[in-house]
N, C-alpha and C positions, 0 to 999 in steps of 0.2 A: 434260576435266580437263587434258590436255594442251596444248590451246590456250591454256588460262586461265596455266597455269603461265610459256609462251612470253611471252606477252601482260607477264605480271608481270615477269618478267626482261628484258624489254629496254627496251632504254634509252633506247630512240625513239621510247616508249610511255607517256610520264611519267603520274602519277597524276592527278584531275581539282584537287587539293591545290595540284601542284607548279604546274601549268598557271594555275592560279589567281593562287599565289604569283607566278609568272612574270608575269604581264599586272598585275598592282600596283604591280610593282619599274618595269616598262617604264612605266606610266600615271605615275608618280611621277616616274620618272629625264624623263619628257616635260616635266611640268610647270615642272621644274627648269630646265629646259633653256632658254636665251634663245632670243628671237623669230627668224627667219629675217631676215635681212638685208633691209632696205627695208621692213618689213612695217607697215602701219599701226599706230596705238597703238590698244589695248584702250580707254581712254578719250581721248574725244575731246574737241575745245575744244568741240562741239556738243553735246556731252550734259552738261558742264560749266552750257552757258550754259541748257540745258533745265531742268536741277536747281537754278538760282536762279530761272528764270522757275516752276518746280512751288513751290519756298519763298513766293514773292510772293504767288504764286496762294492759297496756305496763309493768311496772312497777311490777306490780305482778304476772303477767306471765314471765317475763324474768327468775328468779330462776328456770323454768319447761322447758327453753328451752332446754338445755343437754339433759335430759331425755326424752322428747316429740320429738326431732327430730333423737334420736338415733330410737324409739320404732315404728315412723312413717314414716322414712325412708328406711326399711326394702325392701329388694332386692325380698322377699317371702312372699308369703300371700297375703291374700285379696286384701291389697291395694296397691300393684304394678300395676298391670293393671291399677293404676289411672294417671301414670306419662304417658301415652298418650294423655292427655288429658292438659297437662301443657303449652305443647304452641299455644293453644287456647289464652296464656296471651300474644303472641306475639305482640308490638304495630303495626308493620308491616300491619298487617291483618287488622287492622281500618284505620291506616294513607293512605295507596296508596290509595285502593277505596274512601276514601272520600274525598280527593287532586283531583281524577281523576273526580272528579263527576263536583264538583264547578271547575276545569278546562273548562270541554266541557259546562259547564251553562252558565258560564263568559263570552263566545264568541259569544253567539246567541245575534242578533241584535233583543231584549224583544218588542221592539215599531210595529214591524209586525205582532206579536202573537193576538190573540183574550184575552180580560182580561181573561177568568176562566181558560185559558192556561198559562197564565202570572202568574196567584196566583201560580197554582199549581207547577210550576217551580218554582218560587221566592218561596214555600216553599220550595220544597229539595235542591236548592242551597244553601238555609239557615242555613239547619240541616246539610248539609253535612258539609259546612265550620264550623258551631259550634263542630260539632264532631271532625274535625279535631284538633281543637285549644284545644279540651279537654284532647285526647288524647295527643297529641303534651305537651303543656305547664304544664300538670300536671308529666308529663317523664321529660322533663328538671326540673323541682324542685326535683323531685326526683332523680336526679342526680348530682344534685348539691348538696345533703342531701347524698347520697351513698361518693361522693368526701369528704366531710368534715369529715364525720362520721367514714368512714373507716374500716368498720365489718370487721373479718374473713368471710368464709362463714361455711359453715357444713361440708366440705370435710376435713376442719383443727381442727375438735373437737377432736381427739386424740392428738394434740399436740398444739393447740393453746386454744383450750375449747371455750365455750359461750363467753368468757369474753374479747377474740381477736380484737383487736383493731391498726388499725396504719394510721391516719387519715391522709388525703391530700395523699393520694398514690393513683395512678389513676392503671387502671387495673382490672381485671374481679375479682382475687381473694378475696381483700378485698372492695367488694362493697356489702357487704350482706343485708344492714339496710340502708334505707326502700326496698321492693321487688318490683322490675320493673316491673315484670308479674302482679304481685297486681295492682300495682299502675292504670294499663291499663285497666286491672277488675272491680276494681272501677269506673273510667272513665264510662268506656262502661255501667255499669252496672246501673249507673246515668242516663246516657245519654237513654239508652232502658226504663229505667222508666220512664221519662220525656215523650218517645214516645207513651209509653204505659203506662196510667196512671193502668188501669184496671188489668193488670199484674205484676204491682211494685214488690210488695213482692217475687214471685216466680224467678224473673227476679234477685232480689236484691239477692237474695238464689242460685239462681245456680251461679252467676257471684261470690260468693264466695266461694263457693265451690271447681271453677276452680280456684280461688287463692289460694286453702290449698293446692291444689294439689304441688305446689312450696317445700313445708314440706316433702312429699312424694316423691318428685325428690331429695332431699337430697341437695337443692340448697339453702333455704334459712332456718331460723331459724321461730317459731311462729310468734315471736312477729315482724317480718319483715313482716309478710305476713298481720298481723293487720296493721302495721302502713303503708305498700306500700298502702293498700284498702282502708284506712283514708283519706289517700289525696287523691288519686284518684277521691271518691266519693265526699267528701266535696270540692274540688277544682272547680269542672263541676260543681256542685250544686249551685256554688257563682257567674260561670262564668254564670251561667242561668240567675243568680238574676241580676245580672249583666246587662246583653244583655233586658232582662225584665223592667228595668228602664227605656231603651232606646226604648224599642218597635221596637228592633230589633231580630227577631226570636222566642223571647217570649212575653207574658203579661200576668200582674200579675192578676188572677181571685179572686176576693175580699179581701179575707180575707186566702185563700190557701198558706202554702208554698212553693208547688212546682207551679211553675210557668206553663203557659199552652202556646200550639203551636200557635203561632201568625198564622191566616189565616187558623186552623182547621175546622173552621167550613164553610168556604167557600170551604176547601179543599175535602172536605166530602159532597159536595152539589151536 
């Protein structure tokens, strides 16, 4: 009782509240904060010139979608067994685990900890909360882009066709363009490459993979599942560069453009 009461009264011992409060103000006062001097730009002329070459690509694939999505959303054959595998794009599946992570980080009183205990927290609080916001804010853009846009989806191609459009209508049916499940794929699919520089490519390859899948559920169109995966991945990419100016969960290693884990190699020690 004693101890408790110590513990409560001082002042070096704030509550898991105030700790919380505390690491918001700091995450916020961060973000605010301009890039370090010399520090690359979050976007670059090359992800610029990537995001007209994805629109083009858009663009000359939309003619193929009727056809492509009648041929690979087939109820028989091979590639039905692949629609188990579609909500794998669920954002769900990223957002709670890594809400739940940097929750229970947030509240541990860091200044009792031993430093290489401290790094190695203060890194997965880091990647968790960046995961989050990846997942998170690149689904709201893409939702904002479904609301305006206002696709049919594939269920209406006998009567609406590819070309279905009724914009500002909120609602599951006409939100086909861009693909939520993509969007999230990309995300993640950024985000695991970022963690895993050595795995990038196979990482970038399945994670779109499981966005074609979206085709094959008869849910969304091709060129949905390109452009959902577009933002996804280039969003998380900017949000690196991003956070990398700030030497906040990333830093930028010379001349690289993917940015690398702030505290990896203390993490790895």
């Amino acid at each position: 009782m004693g101890e408790t009461m110590t513990a409560a009264s001082n002042p070096q011992s704030p509550s898991g509240l105030k700790r919380a409060h505390r690491s918001i103000v700091n995450f916020l006062r961060r973000m605010r904060a301009p890039a370090y001097p010399n520090s690359p730009a979050a976007w670059t002329g090359g992800m610029s010139m990537a995001a007209v070459l994805i629109f083009f690509v858009i663009l000359l694939l939309h003619p193929f979608d009727d056809a492509l999505s009648r041929n690979l959303s087939s109820h028989q054959g091979p590639l039905s067994s692949l629609r188990l595998l579609t909500d794998v794009g669920l954002s769900q599946w990223y957002l709670i685990p890594a809400f739940f992570i940097a929750v229970c980080l947030i509240g541990i009183d860091w200044r009792k900890l031993p430093h290489a205990k401290r790094v190695r927290l203060g890194l997965i609080y880091a990647q968790a909360t960046f995961a989050f916001w990846a997942v998170a804010l690149s689904g709201i853009l893409t939702n904002i882009a479904k609301f305006c846009i206002g696709r049919a989806r594939p269920k209406f191609i006998d009567t609406l066709g590819a070309n279905g459009f009724s914009p500002f209508q909120a609602g599951y049916d006409f939100a086909s363009f861009p693909s939520g499940h993509s969007t999230t794929m990309g995300a993640v699919g950024a985000v695991l490459a970022l963690w895993f520089p050595r795995w990038r490519v196979p990482i970038i390859l399945a994670t779109m993979f499981i966005a074609f899948t979206r085709i094959v559920a008869r849910a969304h169109y091709p060129t949905d599942v390109v452009a959902g995966y577009s933002v996804g991945f280039l969003f998380t990419l900017a949000l690196a560069r991003f956070l990398a100016g700030r030497r906040a969960a990333f830093l930028f290693d010379g001349t690289r453009f993917f940015p690398v884990l702030r505290f990896r190699a203390q993490f790895w020690r």
